[in-house]
N, C-alpha and C positions, 0 to 999 in steps of 0.2 A: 866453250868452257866445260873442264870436266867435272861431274856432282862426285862426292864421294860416298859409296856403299858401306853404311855404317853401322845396319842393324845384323841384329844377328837373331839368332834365335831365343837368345841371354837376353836382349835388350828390346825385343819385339814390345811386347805389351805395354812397358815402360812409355817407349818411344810413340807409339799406336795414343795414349791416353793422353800425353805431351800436346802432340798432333791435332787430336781432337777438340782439346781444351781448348788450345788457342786458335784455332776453326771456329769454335763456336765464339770466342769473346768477339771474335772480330763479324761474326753474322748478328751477334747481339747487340752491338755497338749502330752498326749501321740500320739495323730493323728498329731500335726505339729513339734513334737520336736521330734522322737526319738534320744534315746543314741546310739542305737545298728545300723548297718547296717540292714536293711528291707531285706527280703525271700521272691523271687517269690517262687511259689507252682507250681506243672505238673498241666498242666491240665486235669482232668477226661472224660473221654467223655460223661458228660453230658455239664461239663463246654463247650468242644468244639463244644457239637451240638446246647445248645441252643442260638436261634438266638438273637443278641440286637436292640431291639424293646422300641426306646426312649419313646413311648407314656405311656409305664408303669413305667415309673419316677412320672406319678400323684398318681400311688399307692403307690410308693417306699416312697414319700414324707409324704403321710398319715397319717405315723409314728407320726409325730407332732401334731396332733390333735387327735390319737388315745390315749395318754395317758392321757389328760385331758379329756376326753368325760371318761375313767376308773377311774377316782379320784374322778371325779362327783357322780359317778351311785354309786360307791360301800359304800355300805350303813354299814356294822359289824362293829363296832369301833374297836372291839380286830384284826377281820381281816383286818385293815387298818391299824392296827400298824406292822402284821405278812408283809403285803405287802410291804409296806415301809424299813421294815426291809430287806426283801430275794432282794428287787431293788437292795437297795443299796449294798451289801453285792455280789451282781452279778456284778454291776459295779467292784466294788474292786479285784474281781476275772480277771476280763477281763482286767482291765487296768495293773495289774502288769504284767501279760502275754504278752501286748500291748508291754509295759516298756522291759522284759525279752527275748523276741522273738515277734520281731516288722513281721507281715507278710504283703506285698504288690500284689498289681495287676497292671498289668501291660492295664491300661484304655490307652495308646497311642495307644494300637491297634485298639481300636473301638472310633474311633473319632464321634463327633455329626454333623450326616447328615446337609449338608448345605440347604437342601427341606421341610424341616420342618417345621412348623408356627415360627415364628421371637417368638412371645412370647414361646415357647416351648423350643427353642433356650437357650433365657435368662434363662428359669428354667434349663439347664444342665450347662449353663455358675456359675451360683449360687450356683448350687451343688458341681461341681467339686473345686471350691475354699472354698467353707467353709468345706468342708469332702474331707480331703487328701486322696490319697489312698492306706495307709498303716492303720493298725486300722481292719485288716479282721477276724484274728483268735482267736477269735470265734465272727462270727457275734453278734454285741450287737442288732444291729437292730433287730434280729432274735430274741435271749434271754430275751429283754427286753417286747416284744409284745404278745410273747406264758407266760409268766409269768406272765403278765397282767391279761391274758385270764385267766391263770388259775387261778387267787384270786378271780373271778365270784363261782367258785365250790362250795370253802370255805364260800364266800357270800350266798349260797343257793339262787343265781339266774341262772338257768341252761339257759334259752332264749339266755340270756345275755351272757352266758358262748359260746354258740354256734354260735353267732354273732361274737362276737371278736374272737373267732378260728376261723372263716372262713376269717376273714378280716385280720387275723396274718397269716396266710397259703397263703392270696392272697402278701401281703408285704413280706414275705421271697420267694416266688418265683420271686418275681421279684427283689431280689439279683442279680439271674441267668439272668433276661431279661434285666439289668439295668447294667450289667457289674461291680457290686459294688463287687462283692462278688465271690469266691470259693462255691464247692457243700460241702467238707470240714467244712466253715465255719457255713454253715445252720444246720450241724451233730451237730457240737460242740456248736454253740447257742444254739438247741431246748436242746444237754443236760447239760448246764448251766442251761436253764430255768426249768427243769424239777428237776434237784438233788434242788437247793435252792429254790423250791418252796415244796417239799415235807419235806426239811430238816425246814424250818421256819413256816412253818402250819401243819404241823404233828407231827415233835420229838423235835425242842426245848421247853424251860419251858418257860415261862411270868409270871410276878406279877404287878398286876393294880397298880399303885401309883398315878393316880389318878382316886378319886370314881366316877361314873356316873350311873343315875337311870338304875335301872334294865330293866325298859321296853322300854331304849333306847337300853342295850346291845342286847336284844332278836331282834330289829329290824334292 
């Protein structure tokens, strides 16, 4: 089947927020509603060794400004549609699985230190009410951020590329440090992010339907 290349540079941000929106209604739906009874998971012993270390919830959070600082910079229109497309198409994967086998973690174990700055406090107070904690297998946090990274490749910005991998490898570990997440769920994100970013920028077809100068596509 061929997708068709529809953004432009007229209708990026539009389209990007569109995208977004409905990304999120559909992680929000399934992280406070589920149908199914939720799955705790064993824990591995990495789960069990590593320590929860609240001050890396300012990385964990990062997330939310990481994917607009990638919307901005990526410049390929064809690759902006390939991206768009393998996002969304990763959300949809994640969420039926969400829907199908809801997996949970068990955060009453690692309550937030009472010693902590009051405002650090509120940022875990925040988190833990707006992000249930069921919604883990397969990390989106994780799949959404190395997927990002990777449409840099495609972009022919390798700097860039190696910025945000290092900044998506600092956020999926601090799954583990943040008590958000299974070691599990970081396997199964990075290979979400990896099959639909190789399947959307390398073997599906596209056909332009809308025309734009050449020497915007080259850049």
């Amino acid at each position: 089947m061929t997708l068709p290349l529809f953004i432009t540079r007229g209708n990026k941000y539009v389209a990007g927020a569109i995208m977004y929106a409905v990304a999120y209604a559909l992680y929000y739906v399934t992280n406070h509603f589920p149908v199914v009874e939720p799955t705790l998971l064993p824990f591995t012993w990495i789960d069990e060794n590593t320590p929860f270390m609240p001050w890396t919830v300012l990385i964990y959070i990062s997330e939310y400004f990481y994917f607009a600082f990638v919307y901005i910079l990526l410049k390929r229109e064809d690759n902006i549609n390939q991206y768009l497309y393998s996002y969304f198409v990763a959300q949809i994967i994640a969420c039926f699985i969400f829907f199908a086998y809801p997996v949970t973690y068990p955060r009453e174990l690692f309550p937030v230190p009472t010693d902590i700055p009051q405002w650090l406090q509120a940022t875990w107070v925040w988190l833990r009410k707006a992000d249930a904690p069921t919604n883990c297998l397969p990390s989106l946090h994780v799949a959404s951020v190395y997927l990002s990274a990777f449409a840099f490749i495609t972009d022919k910005q390798k700097k860039l590329f190696w910025t945000f991998f290092i900044w998506s490898t600092a956020i999926a570990l601090t799954t583990l440090t943040t008590k958000q997440h299974y070691l599990v769920d970081i396997i199964s994100g990075i290979t979400l992010a990896s099959s639909t970013y190789y399947w959307f920028h390398h073997r599906q077809q596209y056909k332009r339907v809308i025309a734009i100068p050449s020497a915007v596509v080259a850049n």
